[in-house]
C-alpha positions as CSV (number, residue, x, y, z in Angstrom):
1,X,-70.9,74.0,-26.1
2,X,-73.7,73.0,-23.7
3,X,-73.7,69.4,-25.2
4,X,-70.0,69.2,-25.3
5,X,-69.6,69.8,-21.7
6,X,-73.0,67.2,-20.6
7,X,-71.4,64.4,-23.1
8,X,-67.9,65.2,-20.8
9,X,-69.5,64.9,-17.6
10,X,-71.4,61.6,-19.0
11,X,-68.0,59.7,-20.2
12,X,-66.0,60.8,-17.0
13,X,-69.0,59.0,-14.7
14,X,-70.3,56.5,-17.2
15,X,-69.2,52.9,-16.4
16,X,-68.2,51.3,-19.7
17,X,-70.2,48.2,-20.6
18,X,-68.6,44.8,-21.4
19,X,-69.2,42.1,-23.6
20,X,-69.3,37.9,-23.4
21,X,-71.4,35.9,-21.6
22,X,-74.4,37.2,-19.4
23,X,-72.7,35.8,-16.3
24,X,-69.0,38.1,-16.9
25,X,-71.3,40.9,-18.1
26,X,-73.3,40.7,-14.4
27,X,-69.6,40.1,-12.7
28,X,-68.5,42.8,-14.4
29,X,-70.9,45.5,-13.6
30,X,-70.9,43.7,-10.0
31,X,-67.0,44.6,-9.6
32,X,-67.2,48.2,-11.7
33,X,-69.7,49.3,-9.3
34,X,-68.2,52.2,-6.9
35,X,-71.4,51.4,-4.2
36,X,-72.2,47.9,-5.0
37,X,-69.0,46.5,-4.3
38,X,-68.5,48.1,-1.0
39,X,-71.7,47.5,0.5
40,X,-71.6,43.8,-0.1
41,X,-67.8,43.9,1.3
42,X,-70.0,45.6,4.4
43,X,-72.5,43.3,4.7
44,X,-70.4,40.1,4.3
45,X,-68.2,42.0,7.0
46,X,-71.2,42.2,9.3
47,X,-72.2,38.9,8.9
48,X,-68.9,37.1,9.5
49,X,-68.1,38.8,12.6
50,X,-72.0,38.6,13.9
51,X,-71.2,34.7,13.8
52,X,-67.7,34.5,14.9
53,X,-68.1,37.1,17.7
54,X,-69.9,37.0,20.6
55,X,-70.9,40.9,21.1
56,X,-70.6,42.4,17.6
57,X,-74.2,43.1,16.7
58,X,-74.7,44.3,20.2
59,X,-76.6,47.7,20.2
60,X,-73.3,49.6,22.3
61,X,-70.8,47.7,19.5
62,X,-73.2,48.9,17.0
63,X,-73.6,52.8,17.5
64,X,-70.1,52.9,18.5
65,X,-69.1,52.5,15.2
66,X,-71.3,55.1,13.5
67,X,-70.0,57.4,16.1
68,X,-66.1,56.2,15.5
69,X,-67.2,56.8,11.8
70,X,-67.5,61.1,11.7
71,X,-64.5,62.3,11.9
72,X,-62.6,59.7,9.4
73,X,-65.8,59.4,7.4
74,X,-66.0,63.8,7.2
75,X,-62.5,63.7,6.3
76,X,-62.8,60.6,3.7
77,X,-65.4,63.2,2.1
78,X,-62.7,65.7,1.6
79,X,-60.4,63.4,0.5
80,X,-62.6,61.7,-2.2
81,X,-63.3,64.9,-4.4
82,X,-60.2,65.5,-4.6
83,X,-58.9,62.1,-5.6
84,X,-62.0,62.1,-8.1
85,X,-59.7,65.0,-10.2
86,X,-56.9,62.9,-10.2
87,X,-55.2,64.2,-6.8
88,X,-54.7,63.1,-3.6
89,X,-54.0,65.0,0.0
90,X,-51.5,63.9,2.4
91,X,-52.1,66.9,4.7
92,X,-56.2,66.5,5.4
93,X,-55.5,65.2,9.0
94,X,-52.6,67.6,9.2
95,X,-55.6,70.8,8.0
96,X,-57.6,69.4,10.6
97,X,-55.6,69.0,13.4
98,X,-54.2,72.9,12.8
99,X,-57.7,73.6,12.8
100,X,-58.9,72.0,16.3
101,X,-56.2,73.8,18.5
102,X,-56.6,77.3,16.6
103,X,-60.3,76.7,17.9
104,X,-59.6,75.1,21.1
105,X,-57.3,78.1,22.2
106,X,-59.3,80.6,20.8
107,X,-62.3,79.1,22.9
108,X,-60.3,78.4,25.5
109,X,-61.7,79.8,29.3
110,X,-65.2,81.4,27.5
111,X,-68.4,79.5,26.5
112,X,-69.5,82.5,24.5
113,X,-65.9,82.5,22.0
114,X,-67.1,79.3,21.3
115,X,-68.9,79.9,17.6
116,X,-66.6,82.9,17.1
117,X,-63.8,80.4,17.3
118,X,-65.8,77.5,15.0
119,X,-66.3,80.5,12.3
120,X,-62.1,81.0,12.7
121,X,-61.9,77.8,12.5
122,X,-63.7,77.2,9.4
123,X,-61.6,80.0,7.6
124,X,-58.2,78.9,8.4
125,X,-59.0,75.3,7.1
126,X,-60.5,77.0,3.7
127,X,-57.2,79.3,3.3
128,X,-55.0,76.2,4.1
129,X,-57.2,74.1,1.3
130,X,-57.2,77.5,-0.9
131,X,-53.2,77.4,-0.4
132,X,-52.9,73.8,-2.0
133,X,-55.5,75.0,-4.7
134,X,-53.6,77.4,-5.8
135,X,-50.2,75.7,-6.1
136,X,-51.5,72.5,-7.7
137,X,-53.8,74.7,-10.2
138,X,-52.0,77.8,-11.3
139,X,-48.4,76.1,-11.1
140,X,-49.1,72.6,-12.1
141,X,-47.3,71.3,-8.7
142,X,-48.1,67.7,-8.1
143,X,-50.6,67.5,-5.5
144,X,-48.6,64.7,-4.1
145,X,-45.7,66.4,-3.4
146,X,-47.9,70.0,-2.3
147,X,-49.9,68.2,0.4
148,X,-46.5,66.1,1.3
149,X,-44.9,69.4,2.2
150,X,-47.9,71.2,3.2
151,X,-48.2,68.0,5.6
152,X,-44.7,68.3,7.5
153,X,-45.0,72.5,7.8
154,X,-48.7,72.1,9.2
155,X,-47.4,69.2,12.0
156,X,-44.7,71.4,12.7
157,X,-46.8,74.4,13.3
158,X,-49.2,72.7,15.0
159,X,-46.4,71.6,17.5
160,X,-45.2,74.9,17.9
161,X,-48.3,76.4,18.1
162,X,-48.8,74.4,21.2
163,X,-47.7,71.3,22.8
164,X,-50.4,70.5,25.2
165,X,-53.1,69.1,24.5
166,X,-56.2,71.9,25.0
167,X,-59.6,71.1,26.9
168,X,-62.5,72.9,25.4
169,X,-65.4,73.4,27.7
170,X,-69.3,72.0,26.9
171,X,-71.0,73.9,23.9
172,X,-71.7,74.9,20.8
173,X,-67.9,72.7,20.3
174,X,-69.6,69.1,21.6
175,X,-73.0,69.3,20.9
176,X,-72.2,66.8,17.8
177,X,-71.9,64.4,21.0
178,X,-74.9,64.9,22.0
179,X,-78.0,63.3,20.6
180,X,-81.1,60.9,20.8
181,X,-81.9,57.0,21.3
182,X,-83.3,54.5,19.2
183,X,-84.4,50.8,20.0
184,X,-83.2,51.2,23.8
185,X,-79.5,51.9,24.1
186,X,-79.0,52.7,20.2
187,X,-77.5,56.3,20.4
188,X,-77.7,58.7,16.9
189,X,-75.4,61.4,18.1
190,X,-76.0,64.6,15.9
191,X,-72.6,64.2,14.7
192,X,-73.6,61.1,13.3
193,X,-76.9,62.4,11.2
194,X,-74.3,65.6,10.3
195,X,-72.0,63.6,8.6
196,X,-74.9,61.2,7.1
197,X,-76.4,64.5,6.0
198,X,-72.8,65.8,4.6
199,X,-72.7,62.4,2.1
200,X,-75.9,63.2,0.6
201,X,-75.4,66.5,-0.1
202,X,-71.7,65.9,-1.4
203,X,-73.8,63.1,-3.4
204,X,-76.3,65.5,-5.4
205,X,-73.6,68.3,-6.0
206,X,-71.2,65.5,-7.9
207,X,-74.2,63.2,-9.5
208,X,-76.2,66.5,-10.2
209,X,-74.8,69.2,-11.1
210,X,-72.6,70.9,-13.8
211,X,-69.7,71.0,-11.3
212,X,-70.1,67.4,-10.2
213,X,-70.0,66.7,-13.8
214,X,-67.1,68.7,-14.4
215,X,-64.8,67.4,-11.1
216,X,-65.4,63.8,-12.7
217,X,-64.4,65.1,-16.5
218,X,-61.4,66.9,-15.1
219,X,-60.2,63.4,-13.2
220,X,-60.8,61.3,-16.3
221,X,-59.2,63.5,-18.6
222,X,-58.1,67.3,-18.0
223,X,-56.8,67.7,-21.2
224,X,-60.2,67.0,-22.8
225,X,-62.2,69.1,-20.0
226,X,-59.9,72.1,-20.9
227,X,-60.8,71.3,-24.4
228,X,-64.6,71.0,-24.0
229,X,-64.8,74.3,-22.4
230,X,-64.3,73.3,-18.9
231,X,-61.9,75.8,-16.8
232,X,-60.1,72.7,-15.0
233,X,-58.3,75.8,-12.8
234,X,-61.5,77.1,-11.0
235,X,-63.0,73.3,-10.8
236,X,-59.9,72.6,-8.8
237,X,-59.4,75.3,-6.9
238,X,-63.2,74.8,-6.0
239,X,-62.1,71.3,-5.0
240,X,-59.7,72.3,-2.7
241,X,-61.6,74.5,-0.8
242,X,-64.4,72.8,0.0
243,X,-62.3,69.8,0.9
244,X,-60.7,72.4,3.6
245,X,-64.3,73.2,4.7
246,X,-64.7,69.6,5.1
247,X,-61.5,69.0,7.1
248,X,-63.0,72.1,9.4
249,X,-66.2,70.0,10.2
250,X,-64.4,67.2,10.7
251,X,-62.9,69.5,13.3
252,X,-66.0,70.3,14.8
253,X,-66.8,66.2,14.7
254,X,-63.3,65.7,16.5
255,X,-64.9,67.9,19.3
256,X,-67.9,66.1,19.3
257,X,-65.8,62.6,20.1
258,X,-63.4,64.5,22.6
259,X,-63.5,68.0,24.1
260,X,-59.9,67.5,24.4
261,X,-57.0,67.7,21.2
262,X,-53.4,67.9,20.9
263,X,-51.0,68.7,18.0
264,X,-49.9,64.9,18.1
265,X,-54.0,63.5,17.8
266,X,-55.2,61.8,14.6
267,X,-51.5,61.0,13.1
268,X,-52.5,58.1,10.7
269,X,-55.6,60.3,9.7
270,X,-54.5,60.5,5.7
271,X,-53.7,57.5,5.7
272,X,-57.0,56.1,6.7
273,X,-59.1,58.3,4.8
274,X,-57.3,57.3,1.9
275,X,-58.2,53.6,2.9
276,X,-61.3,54.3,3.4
277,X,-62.0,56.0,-0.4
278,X,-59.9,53.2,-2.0
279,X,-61.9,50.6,-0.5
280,X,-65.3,52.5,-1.3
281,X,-64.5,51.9,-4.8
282,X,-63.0,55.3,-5.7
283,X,-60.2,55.2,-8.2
284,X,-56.9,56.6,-7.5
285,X,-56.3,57.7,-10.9
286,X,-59.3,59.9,-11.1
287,X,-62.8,60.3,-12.4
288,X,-64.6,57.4,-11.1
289,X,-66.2,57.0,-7.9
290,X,-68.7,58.0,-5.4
291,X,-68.5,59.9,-1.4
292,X,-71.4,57.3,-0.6
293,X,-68.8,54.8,-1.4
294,X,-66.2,56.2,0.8
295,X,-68.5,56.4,3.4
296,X,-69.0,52.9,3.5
297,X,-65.4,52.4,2.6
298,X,-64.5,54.2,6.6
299,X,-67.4,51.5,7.9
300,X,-65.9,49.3,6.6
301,X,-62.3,49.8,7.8
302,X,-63.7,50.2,11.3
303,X,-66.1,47.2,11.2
304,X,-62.7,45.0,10.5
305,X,-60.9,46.7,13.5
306,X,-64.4,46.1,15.8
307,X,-64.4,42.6,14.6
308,X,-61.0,41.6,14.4
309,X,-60.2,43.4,18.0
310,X,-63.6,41.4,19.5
311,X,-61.7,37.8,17.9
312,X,-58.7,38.5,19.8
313,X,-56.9,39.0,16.5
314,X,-53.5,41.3,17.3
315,X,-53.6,45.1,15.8
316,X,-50.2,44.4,14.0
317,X,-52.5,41.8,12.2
318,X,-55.1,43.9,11.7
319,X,-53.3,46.3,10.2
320,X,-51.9,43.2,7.7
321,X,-55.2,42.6,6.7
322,X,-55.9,46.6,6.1
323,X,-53.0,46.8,4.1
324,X,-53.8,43.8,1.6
325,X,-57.3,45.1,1.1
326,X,-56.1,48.5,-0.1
327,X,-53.8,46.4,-2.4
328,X,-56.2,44.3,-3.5
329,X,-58.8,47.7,-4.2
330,X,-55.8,49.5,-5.9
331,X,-55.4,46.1,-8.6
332,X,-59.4,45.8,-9.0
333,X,-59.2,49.0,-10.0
334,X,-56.4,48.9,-12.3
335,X,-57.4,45.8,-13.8
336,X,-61.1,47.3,-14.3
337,X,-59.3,50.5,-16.5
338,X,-57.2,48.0,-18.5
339,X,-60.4,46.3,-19.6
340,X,-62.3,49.3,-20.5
341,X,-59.8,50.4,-22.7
């Protein structure tokens, strides 16, 4: 049983190798890689805007965007274990925006409610990930359509919960702002090393462990996990709540970049998060992929709206030019499963 469930884990993460000529085979493996890809879209970014641009590279530009990067990178996190099993979640930005007012009013007037309010915090976003767990695992719901609805009730209950947006004072709620400086004016922001520390944890748990083995077997075939001795309920449910532990420190990173929030903050934030793990080389239809990737995916994203903002080049463009590259991800992807077939 033991070897059954290792050989599972190994197919669901194993890239498939090709055949032909030892230039395709190197193209290939180039294109199938969930990192490789990615960070040479990065560093081709970098490069093209460092020569087109006059102030890309600059130090300011340059820890900007590792500070823009925690909250859509945290919530990228969430998003990309739960794609890895096949799903997706429509409602991560919804989760997290709940989760910053509950905390915010909570906190709201006293210093000292400030961690009692993170702890609450932290608990409603688990139940709300629990909530989806348990309808997409126990009644076979599409998690499309659960996080779709659990989307429009959370952004209605955030708008009635309150509609003003909510000052939190300095604390334990900012002190991701807060951090040191490297190479003059280069600022690492705790939040920053947080969410850097959050990938390589997330990293080890999926390239490491049983479970990591076991959330890539159930996205490349559930049928065949179920069959190998894998309970594809708990490894789901287990998904979704970690993935609503994410969206709460994601929260706490949304502090860290504002003490102020508002039920109407963050409204593209699925949308961008899903971006962001498509274009880190994580497949939509499950079992392939990596958080490191996704990571870079939401640098990448936000390198393009840096550079392209610093040539002058209109947002309605930008957003063009976002749009064709998740299309373009989506068909590499496609096209890469069609081959290994």
């Amino acid at each position: 049983m033991t070897e059954s469930l290792q050989l599972a884990g190994e197919k669901a993460a194993a890239v498939p190798d090709t055949s032909g000529t030892r230039a395709a085979t190197i193209a290939d493996r180039f294109f199938r890689n969930p990192v490789l890809g990615p960070l040479s879209a990065l560093i081709l970014a970098v490069i093209a805007f460092s020569i087109f641009t006059e102030n890309f590279l600059s130090v300011d530009n340059t820890s900007l965007i590792l500070q823009q990067s925690v909250v859509v990178g945290t919530l990228a996190l969430g998003q990309t274990i739960i794609i890895l099993t096949g799903g997706i979640d429509l409602a991560n930005g919804a989760i997290m925006v709940l989760g910053t007012l509950v905390v915010a009013k909570t906190a709201s007037g006293s210093e000292g409610l400030q961690i009692p309010a993170l702890l609450i915090g932290f608990v409603l976003c688990a139940l709300l990930g629990l909530v989806s767990g348990l309808i997409v695992s126990r009644l076979g719901l599409p998690p499309f359509i659960v996080t779709l609805g659990l989307l429009t009730i959370l952004t209605s209950v955030s708008r009635l919960y309150t509609k003003e947006t909510v000052l939190v004072d300095d604390g334990p709620l900012t002190v991701l702002s807060k951090g040191g400086y490297l190479f003059g004016q280069f600022q690492i922001t705790v939040g920053v090393l947080l969410v850097l520390i959050s990938v390589a944890a997330l990293h080890f748990a999926l390239t490491r462990t049983a479970w990591g083995r076991h959330v890539y077997a159930v996205g490349n075939n559930d049928l065949a996990a179920k069959r190998t001795g894998i309970n594809v309920r708990r490894v789901l449910l287990s998904v979704y709540v970690l993935a609503g532990l994410l969206y709460a420190l994601a929260a706490w990173q949304a502090f860290g970049r504002s003490p102020a929030t508002s039920p109407n903050a963050y409204p593209t934030a699925n949308l961008d998060t899903i971006t962001a793990v498509v274009i880190g080389g994580t497949s939509l239809f499950g079992g392939r992929g990596t958080v490191l990737g996704s990571y870079l995916g939401a640098l990448i994203v936000l390198v393009l709206q840096s550079g392209l903002t610093q040539a002058g080049i209109d947002p309605l463009y930008q957003n063009i030019v976002t749009g064709v590259l998740v299309i373009a991800a989506v068909a590499l992807d496609s096209i890469t499963r069609r081959k290994a077939r």
